[in-house]
C-alpha positions as CSV (number, residue, x, y, z in Angstrom):
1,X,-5.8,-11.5,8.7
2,X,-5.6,-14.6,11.3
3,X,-3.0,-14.3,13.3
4,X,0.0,-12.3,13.8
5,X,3.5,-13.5,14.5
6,X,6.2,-11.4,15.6
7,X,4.5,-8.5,14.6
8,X,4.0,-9.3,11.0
9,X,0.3,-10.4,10.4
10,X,-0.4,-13.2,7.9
11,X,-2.3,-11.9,4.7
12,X,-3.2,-12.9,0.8
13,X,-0.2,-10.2,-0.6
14,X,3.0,-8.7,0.4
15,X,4.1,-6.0,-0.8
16,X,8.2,-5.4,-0.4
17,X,10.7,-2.3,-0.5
18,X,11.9,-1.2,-4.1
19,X,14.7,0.6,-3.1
20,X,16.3,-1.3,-0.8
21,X,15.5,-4.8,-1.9
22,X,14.7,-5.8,0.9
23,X,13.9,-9.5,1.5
24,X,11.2,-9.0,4.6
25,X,7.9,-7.6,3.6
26,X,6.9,-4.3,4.8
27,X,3.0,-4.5,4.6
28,X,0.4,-7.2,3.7
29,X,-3.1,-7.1,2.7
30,X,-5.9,-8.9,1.0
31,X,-6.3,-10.4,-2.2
32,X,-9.2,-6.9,-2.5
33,X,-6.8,-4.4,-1.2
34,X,-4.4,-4.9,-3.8
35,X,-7.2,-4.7,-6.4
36,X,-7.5,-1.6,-5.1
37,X,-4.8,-0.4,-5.0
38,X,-3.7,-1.7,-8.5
39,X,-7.3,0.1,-9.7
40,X,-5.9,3.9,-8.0
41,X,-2.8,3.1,-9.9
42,X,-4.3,2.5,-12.8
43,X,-6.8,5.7,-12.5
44,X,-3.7,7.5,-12.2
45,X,-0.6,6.1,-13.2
46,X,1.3,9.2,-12.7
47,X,0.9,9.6,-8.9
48,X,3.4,9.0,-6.2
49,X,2.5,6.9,-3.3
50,X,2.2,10.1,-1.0
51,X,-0.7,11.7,-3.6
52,X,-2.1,8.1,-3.7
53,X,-2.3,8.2,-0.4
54,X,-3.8,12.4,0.0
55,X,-6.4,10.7,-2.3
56,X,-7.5,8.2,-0.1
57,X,-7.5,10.2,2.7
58,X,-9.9,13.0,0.9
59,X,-13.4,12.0,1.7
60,X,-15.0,13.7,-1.1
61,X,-13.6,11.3,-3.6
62,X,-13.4,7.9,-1.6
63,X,-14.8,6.1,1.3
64,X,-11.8,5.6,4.5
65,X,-10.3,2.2,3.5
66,X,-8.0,1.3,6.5
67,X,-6.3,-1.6,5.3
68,X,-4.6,0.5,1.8
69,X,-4.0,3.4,4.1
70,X,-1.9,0.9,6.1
71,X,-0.5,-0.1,3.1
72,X,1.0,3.2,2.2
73,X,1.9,4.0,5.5
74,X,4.0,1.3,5.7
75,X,5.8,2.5,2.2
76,X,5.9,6.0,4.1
77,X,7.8,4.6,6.5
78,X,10.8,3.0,5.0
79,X,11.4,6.4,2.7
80,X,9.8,5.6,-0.4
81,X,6.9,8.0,-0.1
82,X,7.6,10.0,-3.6
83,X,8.0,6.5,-5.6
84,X,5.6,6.2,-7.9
85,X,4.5,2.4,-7.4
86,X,4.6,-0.3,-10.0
87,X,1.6,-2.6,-9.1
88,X,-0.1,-4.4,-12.0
């Protein structure tokens, strides 16, 4: 991420509010980070952003990736923390 302005960073993907539809992004990341995050999804299709997130934060299972536990934070913080995500 380059540069930020007015407090949203530039990045490779946005991700944006489901419920709400929402036409500003709430979180960005790299082209990888999505990967990733599309990968845990896949892995386990069933989970809800808050147990995606449990599983990241559980250091027996995965190394501390700062950028996708931004990610979910950010979908934490506008409500839609027991959505189960659609990323492909």
């Amino acid at each position: 991420m380059s540069y930020t302005r007015k407090g949203i960073s530039t990045a490779d993907v946005w991700y944006f509010c489901r419920k709400r539809r929402r036409k500003r992004p709430i979180a960005g990341s790299t082209v990888a980070t999505n990967q990733f995050l599309v990968w845990l999804h896949e892995e386990r299709p069933n989970y809800t952003i808050n147990q995606l997130r449990a599983l990241l934060l559980d250091r027996r299972q995965f190394l501390p990736h700062p950028e996708a536990l931004a990610v979910l934070d950010a979908y934490v913080k506008v409500g839609e923390g027991d959505v189960i995500p659609r990323w492909r």
